[in-house]
C-alpha positions as CSV (number, residue, x, y, z in Angstrom):
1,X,37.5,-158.2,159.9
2,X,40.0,-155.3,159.0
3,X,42.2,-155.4,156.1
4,X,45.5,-153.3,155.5
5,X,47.4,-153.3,152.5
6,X,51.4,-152.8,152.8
7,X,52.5,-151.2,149.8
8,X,56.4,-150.8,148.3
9,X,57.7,-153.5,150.6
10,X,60.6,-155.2,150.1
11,X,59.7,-158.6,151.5
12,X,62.3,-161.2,152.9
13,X,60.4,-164.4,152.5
14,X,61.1,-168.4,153.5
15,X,63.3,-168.4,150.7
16,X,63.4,-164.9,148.7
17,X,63.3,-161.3,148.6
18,X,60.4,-160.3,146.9
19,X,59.0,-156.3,146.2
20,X,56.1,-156.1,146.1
21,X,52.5,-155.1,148.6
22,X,50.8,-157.3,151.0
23,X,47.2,-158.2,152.8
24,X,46.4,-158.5,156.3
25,X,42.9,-159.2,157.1
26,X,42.4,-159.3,161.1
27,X,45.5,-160.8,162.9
28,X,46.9,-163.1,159.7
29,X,48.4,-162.4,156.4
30,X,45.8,-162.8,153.8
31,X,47.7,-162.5,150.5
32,X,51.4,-161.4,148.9
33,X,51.4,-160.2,145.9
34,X,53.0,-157.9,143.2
35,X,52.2,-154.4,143.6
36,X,48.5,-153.1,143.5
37,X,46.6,-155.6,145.2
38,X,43.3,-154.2,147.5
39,X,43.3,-150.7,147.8
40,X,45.2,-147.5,149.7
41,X,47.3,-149.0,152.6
42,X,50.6,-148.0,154.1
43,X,54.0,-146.8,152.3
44,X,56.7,-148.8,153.4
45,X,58.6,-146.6,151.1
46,X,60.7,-150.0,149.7
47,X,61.9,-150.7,153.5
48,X,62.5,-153.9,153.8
49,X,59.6,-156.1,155.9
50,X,60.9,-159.0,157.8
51,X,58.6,-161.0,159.9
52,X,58.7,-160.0,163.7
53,X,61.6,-161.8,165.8
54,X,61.6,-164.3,168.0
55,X,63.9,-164.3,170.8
56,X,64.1,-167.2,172.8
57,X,66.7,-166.5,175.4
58,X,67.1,-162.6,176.8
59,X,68.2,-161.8,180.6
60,X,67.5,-158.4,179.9
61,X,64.7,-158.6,182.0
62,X,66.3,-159.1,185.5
63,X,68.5,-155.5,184.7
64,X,65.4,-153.8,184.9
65,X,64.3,-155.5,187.6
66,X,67.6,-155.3,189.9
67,X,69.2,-152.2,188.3
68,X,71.8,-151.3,191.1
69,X,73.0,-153.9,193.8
70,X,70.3,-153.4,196.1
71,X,67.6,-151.7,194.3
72,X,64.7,-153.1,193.3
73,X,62.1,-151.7,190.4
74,X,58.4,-152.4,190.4
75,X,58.1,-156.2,188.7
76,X,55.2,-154.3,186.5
77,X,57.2,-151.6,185.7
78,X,60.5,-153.3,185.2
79,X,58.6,-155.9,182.9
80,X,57.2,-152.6,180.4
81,X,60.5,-150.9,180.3
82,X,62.1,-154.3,179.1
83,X,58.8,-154.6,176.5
84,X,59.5,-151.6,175.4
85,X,63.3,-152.5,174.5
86,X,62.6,-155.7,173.4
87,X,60.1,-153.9,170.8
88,X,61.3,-151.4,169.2
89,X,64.3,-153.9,168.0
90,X,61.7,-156.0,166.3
91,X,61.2,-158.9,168.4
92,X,57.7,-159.5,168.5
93,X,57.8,-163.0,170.1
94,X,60.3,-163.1,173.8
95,X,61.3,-166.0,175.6
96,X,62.1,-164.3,179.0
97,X,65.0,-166.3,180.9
98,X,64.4,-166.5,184.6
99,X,67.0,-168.5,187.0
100,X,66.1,-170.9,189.7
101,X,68.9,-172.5,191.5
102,X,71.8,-170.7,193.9
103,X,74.5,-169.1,192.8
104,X,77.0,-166.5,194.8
105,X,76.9,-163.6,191.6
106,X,72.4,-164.4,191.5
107,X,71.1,-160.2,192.3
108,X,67.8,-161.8,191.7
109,X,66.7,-164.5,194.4
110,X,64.0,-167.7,193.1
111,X,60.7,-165.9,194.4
112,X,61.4,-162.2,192.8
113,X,62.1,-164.5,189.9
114,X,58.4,-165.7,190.4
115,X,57.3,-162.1,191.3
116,X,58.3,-160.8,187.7
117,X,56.6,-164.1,186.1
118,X,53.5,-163.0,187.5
119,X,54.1,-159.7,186.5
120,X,54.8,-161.0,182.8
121,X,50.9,-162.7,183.2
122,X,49.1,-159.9,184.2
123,X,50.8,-157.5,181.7
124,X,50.2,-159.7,179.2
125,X,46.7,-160.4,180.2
126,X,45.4,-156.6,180.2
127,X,47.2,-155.3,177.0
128,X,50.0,-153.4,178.5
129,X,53.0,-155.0,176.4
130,X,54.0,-154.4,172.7
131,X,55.7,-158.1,172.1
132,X,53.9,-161.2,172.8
133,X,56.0,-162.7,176.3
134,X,56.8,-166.7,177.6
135,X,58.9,-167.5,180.4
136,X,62.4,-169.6,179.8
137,X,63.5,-171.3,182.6
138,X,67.2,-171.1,183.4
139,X,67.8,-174.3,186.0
140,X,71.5,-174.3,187.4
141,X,71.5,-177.9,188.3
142,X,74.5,-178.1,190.1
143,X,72.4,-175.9,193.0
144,X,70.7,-177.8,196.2
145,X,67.8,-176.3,195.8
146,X,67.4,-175.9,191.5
147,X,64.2,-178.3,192.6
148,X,62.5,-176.2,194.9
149,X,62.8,-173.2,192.3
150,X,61.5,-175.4,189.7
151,X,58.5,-176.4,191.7
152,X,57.3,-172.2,191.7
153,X,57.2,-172.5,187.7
154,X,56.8,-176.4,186.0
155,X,52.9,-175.8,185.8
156,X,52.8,-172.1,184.4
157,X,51.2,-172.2,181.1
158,X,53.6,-169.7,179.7
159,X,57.0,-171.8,180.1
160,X,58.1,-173.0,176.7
161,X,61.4,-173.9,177.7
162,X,63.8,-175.0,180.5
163,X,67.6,-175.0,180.0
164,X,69.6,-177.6,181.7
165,X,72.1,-175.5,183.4
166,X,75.6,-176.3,184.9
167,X,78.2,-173.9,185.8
168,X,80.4,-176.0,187.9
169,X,83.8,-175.0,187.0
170,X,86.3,-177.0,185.1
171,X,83.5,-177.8,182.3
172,X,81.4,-176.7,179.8
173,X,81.4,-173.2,179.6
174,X,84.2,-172.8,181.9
175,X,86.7,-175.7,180.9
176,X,89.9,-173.4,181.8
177,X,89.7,-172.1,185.0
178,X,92.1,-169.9,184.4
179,X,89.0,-167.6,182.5
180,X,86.8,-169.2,185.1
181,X,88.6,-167.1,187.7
182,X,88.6,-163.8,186.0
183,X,85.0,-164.3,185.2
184,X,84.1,-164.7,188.8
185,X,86.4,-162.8,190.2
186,X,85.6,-160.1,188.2
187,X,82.1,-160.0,189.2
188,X,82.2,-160.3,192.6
189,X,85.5,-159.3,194.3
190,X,86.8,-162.1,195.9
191,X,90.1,-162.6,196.7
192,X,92.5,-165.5,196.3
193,X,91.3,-167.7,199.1
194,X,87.6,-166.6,199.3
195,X,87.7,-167.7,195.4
196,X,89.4,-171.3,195.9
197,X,87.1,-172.0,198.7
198,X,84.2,-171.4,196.5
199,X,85.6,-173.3,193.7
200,X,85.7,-176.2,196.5
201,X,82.2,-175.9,197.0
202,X,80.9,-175.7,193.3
203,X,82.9,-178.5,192.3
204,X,81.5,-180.7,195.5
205,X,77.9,-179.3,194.6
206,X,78.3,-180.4,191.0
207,X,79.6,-183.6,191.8
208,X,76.8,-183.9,194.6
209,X,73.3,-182.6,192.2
210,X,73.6,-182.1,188.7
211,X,73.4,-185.4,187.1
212,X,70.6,-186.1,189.7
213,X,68.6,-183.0,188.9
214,X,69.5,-183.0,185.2
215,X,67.5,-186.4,185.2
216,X,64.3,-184.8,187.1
217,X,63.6,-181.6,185.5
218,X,63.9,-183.6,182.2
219,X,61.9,-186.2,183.1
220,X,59.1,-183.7,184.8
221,X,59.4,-181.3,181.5
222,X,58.9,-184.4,179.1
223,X,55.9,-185.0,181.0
224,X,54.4,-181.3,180.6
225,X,55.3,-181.0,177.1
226,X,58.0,-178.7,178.1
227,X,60.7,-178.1,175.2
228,X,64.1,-178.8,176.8
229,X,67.6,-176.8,176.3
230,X,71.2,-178.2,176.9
231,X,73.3,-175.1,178.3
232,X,77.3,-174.8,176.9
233,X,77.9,-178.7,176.2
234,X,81.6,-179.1,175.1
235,X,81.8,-182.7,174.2
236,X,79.9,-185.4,172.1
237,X,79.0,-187.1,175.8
238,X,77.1,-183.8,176.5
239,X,75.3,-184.2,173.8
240,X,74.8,-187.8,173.8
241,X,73.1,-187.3,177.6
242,X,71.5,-184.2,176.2
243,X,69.5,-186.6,173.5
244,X,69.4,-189.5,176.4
245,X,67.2,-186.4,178.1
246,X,65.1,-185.3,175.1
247,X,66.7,-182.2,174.3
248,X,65.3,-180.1,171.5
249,X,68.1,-177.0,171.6
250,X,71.9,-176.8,172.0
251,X,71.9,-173.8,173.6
252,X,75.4,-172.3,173.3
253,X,77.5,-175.1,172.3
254,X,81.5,-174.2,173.2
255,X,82.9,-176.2,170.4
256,X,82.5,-177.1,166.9
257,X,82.0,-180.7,167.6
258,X,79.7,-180.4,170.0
259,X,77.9,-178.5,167.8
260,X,77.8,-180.8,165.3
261,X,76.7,-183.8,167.3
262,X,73.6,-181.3,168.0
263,X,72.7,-181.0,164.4
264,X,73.3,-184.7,163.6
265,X,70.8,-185.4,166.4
266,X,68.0,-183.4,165.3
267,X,68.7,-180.2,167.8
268,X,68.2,-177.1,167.0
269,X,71.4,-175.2,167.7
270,X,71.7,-171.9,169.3
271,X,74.1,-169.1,169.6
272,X,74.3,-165.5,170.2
273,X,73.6,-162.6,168.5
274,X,76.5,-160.8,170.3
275,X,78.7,-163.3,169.2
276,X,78.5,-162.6,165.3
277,X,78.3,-159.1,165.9
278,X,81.2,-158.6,168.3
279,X,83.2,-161.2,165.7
280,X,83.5,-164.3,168.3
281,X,82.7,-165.3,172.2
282,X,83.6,-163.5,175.2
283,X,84.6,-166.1,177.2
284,X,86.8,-167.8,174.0
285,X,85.0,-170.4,173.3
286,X,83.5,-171.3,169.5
287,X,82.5,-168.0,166.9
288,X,78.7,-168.4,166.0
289,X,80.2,-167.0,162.1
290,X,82.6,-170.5,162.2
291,X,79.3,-172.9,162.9
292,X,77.4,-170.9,160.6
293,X,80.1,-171.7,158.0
294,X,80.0,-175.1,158.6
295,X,76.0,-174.9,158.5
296,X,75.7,-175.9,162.3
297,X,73.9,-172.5,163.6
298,X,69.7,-172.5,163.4
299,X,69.1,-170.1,166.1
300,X,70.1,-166.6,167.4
301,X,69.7,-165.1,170.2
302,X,70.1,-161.8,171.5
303,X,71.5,-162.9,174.9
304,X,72.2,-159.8,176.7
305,X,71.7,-157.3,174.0
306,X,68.3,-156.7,172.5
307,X,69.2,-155.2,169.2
308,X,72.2,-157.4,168.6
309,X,69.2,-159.4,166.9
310,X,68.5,-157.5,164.0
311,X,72.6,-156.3,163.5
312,X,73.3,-160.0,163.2
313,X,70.6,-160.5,160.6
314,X,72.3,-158.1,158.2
315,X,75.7,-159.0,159.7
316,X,76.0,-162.4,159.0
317,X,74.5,-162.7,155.4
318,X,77.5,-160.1,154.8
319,X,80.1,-162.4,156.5
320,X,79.5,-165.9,156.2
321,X,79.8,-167.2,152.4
322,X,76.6,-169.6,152.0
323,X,74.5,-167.6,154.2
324,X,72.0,-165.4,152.1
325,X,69.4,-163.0,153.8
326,X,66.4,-165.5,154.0
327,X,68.4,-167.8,155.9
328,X,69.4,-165.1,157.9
329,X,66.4,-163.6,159.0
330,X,65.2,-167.8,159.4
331,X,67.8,-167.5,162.5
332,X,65.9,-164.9,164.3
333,X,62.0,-166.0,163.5
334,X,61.1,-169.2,161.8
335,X,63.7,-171.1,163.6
336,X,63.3,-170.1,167.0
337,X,59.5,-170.5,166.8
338,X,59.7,-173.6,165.7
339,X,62.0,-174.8,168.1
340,X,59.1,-173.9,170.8
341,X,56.3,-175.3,168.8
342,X,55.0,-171.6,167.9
343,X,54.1,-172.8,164.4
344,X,51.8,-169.9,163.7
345,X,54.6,-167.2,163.3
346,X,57.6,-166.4,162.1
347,X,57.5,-166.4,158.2
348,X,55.4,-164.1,156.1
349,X,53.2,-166.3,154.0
350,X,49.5,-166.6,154.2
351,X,47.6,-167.5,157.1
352,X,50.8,-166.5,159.5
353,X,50.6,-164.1,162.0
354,X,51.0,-160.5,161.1
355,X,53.9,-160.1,163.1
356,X,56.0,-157.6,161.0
357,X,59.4,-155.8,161.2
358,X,60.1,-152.2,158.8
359,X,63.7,-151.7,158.4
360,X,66.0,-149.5,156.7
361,X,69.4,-149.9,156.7
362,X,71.2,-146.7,156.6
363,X,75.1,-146.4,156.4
364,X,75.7,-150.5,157.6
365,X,72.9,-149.7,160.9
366,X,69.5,-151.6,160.8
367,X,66.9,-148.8,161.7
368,X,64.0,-150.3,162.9
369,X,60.9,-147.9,161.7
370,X,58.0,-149.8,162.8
371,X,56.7,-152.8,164.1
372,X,53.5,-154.7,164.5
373,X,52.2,-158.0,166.0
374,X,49.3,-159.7,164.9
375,X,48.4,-156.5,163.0
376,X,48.5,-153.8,164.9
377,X,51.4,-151.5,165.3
378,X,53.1,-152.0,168.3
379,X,56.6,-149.5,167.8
């Protein structure tokens, strides 16, 4: 078994910053220590060493994949460029979220979805990827056919989680449908009328599935041992039929209270990395720095931006009073892995993967320098 020594580290641990060297012996951290344990090594030069992200909800997957309307990129291909991204900003660990159920702006139909999950497999399975990948399961249940998507993916082994998903408009995410309008609108064109009468149809599709297929992908994921995520719940009831379902993540709660009916029920609660970097949500709804303040945030996520994950690490420990750099870098690696039941990462302490992240952070920018997983470097 191979052992490397990391020397002149700066070391953000569960609860610490420590400088000092550390052991790796194979895959696992062997011993941390103050400087001069084992022999020669690697320089980190006193950069700090942060264990190696885990991301649990990116679609930056499916813009490699569907680049242009119209274009498609090789599902191999698309998966390594995404890899690639999705390394080199320290994240080690990826949740990749794939959508099943219709939806007028979806570029990406249900079985290209299932294309790039196989492609995900077999890149995995013959070395080609830097990070280590799992499939998240986006499920818009207000869509007829959310069930039939569902049925390509409930039995792959690399699903860890399924969002409950429900975009019909006039709640959740899209309460006012005054920003409901310019959202959609927006992104696909339509006019006045074309935009009503689709409003007509997701509000009588909504009414006509979600609860039902809310009830069956929950019940069919608590079978598998499939963690569950509630998508943008706005009110306490959300929450209280998210626990009703077995819900382990509030995944982008809108408000404050629903936010902390999450907590107070044992969920994990996530927001975006964009969020606290950009200073608050696009679409108007809660800050992730105000339910960090009130000790209601557990999880980041880097949503649609791959290295938002590492700016909010050393953005938020700089704006939120109470929220030191441990607890910080907690948000992007112990917390998330936990919430999937990847126990084995996401803190450096012996026996833990040797999953590692060198940064330097040079005039208020993170610089990732290196990164390995499981030992090896990786980017």
């Amino acid at each position: 078994m191979s052992e490397i020594v990391f020397r002149n580290a700066r070391m953000v641990l569960a609860d610490s910053v420590e400088d000092g060297d550390l052991m790796v012996a194979g895959e696992t951290i062997r011993e941390i220590g103050h400087p001069g344990i084992g022999s020669g090594g690697i320089d980190l030069e006193g950069d700090w060493l942060l264990p190696g992200l885990v991301e649990l909800h990116t679609d930056h997957l499916e813009g490699h994949f569907a680049p242009r309307p119209g274009v498609r990129w090789n599902p191999a291909v698309a998966v390594q460029a995404h890899d690639a991204q999705v390394a080199t900003s320290g994240i080690t660990t990826v949740l990749d979220a794939l959508r099943v159920g219709a939806d007028e702006d979806a570029r990406v139909q249900v079985q290209e979805m299932r294309g790039l999950a196989d492609a995900i497999e077999e890149s995995q399975d013959k070395g080609r990827l830097r990070a280590e990948h799992f499939v998240h399961l986006r499920c818009e249940v207000s869509a007829s056919d959310v069930m039939d998507g569902f049925a390509l993916f409930e039995n792959d082994p690399r699903l860890k989680l399924v969002s409950l998903m429900d975009h019909t408009p006039g709640q959740r995410q899209f309460a006012s449908f005054d920003a409901y309008k310019i959202y959609y609108q927006g992104k696909t064109g339509m006019d006045d009328e074309a935009f009503q009468s689709f409003v007509d149809r997701r509000m009588a599709e909504g009414g006509r599935w979600s609860a039902e297929h809310r009830k069956l992908i929950s019940d069919l994921c608590r079978e598998r041992g499939i963690r569950l995520a509630s998508h943008d719940d706005a009110t306490e009831a959300h929450v209280a039929e998210a626990v009703e379902f077995g819900v382990h993540v509030a995944e982008f709660p809108t408000t404050v209270a629903a936010a902390r009916a999450s907590k107070e029920a044992g969920m994990q609660v996530l927001m975006g990395a964009p969020n606290i970097v950009r200073g608050g949500s696009h679409s108007g709804n809660v800050a992730a720095a105000e339910l960090a303040a009130e000790n209601l945030l557990d999880v980041l996520s880097s949503d649609y931006v791959p290295f938002s994950l590492i700016q909010a690490v050393f953005a938020i420990s700089e704006i939120v009073e109470g929220v030191d750099l441990p607890q910080a870098v907690a948000m992007v690696s112990a917390n998330p892995a936990k919430a999937v039941g990847l126990d084995d990462r996401g803190v450096i302490a012996p026996g833990k993967r040797a999953d590692f992240v060198q940064v330097r952070f040079d005039d208020g920018v993170p610089v990732v320098r290196s990164v390995w997983r499981q030992g090896c470097r990786v980017a």
